[in-house]
C-alpha positions, 0 to 999 in steps of 0.5 A, spaced: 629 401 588 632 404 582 628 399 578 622 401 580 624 408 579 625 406 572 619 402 570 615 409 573 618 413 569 617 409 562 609 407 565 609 415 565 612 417 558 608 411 555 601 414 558 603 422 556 605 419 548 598 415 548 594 421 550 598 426 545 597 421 539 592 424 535 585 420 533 579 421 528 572 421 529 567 419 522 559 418 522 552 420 519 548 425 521 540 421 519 533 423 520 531 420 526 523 418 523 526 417 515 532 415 517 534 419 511 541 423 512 540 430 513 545 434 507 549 441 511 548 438 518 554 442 522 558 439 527 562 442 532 568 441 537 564 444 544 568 449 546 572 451 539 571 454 532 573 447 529 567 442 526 565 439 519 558 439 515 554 433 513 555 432 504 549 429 500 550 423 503 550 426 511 557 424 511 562 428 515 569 427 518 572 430 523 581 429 523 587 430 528 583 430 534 588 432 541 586 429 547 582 424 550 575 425 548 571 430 546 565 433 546 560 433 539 555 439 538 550 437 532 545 442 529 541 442 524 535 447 522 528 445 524 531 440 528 533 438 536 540 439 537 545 434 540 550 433 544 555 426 544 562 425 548 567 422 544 572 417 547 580 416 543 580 410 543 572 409 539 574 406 532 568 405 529 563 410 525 558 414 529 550 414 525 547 419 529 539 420 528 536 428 529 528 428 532 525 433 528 524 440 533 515 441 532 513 447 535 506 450 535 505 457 534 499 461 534 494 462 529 496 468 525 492 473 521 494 477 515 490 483 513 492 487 506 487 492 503 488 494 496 489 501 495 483 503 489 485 510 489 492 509 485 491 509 478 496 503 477 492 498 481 485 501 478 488 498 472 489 492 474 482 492 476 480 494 468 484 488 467 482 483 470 475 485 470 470 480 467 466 485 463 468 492 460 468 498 466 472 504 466 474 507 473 478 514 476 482 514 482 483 519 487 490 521 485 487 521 478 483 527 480 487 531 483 492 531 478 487 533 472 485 538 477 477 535 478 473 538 484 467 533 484 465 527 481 460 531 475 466 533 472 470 526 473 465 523 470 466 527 463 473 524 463 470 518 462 471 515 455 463 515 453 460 519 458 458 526 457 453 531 461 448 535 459 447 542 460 442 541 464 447 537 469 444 530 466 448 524 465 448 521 457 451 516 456 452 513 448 446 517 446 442 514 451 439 520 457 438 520 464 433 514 465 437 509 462 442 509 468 444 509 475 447 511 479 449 507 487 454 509 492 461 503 495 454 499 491 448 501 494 442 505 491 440 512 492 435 516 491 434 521 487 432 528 491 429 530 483 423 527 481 423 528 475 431 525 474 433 518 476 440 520 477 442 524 483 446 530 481 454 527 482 456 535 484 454 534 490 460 528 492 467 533 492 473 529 490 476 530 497 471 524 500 471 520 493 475 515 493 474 512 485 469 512 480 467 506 476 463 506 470 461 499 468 457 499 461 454 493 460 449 489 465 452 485 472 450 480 476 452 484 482 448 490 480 440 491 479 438 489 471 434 497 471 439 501 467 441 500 459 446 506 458 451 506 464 453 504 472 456 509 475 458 507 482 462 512 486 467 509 492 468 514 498 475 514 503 475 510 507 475 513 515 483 512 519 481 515 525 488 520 523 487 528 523 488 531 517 488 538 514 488 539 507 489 546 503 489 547 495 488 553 490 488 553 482 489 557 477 488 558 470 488 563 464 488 562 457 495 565 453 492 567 446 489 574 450 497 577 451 498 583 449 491 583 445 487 589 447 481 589 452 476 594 455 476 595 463 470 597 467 472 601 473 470 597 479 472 598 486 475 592 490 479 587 488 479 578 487 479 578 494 474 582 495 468 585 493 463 592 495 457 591 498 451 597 499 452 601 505 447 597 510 445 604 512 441 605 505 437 599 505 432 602 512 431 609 507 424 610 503 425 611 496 424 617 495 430 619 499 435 614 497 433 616 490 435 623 492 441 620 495 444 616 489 443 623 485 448 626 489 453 620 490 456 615 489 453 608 491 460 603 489 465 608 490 466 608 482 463 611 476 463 605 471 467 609 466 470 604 461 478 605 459 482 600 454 489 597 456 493 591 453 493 585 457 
């Protein structure tokens, strides 16, 4: 009896020394179709923070290992995980073979719209132009203080206006160009000009100006000076509200001496003729206007300094 106790207990020690010996795990991680080794693949022990990453040759080694097996969790990006039970005993190295992870995803459409009213992106559009053109943008415009496009125009090397408001363009008048807007002609509302005033457009709808002054094949071969297309804001849909006020002088009248002719009213506001004497005959607004005063001032003119 005592022998058998004995043989129990030794059969038990040997068992517990077996399990506490520690063992090593090696292997490759491989691509499952090119049989290629996948370089970075992590390997982990499940349930803990211990693991190894695959080198350049898909390699990895896992060393001193406790227990009698354990489980392996092997990721790699774009690629099926998987999951492999390790016994103690296994001797030989493992070649484990990842299948590439093929999702299909949804069609996606990107949209991205150019901002043609930056003065940096307009000139990129000069650049990369293939014929010769001149264009202002809105933000342009509303640094330099430009209401319409008439005036912005003038800003444009080579173009000038007439007194008259037409357009001349290195020499050569109103008949020799032409004028579309966002690319489509428009009539002008002048039978005698072929241009349409450009004051009519005001800067707050205009997004850009270009100028081209030679011929395109986008546009009619009916013009020999310049063609001048004006580009309109597009519209969001967002309210906006917008105020702006300039002002000007010119600094060589200080202190210069100026004669003042007495007036009533101010910037604001000007004086108007009592409507009371428009209904009168004129013999009796002719006796009025001997008696008194009309505009409430006497137009008296006195000198003052600026």
């Amino acid at each position: 009896m005592r022998n058998a106790n004995k043989m129990t207990l030794l059969g038990a020690m040997l068992m517990t020394a077996v399990s506490a010996q520690a063992f090593n795990v090696k292997g490759t991680i491989v691509d499952k179709t090119t049989k290629e080794p996948l370089i970075g693949a992590t390997i982990q022990i499940e349930g803990t923070t211990t693991g190894a990453i695959t080198d350049i040759d898909g390699r990895f080694e896992l060393s001193n290992l406790k227990g009698n097996n354990c489980t392996l969790v092997i990721q790699y990006v774009s690629y099926q995980s998987q999951r492999i039970t390790i016994n103690a005993g296994q001797k030989e190295e493992l070649v484990i073979a990842l299948a590439p992870d093929t999702q299909t995803m949804e069609e996606v459409t990107i949209t991205a719209r150019k901002n043609l009213e930056n003065e940096r992106t307009l000139q990129l559009e000069r650049q990369r132009s293939s014929v010769a053109i001149e264009n202002l943008g809105a933000k342009e415009m509303s640094v330099k203080g430009i209401s319409n496009v008439e005036e912005g125009v003038k800003k444009i090397t080579g173009v000038s206006i007439a007194s008259a408001g037409q357009i001349i363009v290195r020499g050569l008048g109103d008949r020799y160009s032409t004028t579309t807007l966002n690319g489509l002609p428009i009539a002008s509302p002048n039978p005698d000009n072929k241009l349409i005033p450009l004051n009519l457009f005001p800067t707050s709808t205009v997004k850009n100006i270009t100028v081209s002054k030679v011929y395109e094949a986008n546009a009619f071969a009916d013009y020999s000076g310049a063609h001048i297309d004006i580009g309109t804001k597009e519209q969001t849909g967002e309210d906006f509200f917008s105020i702006s006020f300039n002002t000007g002088g010119k600094f060589n009248t200080l202190g210069r001496e100026m004669y003042r002719m007495d007036h009533d009213g101010t910037l604001f506001k000007t004086p108007s003729l009592n409507s009371q004497l428009r209904e009168m005959s004129l013999t009796d607004f002719e006796d009025y206007a001997r008696k008194n005063t009309l505009f409430n001032t006497s137009f008296d003119v006195s000198k003052k300094n600026a």
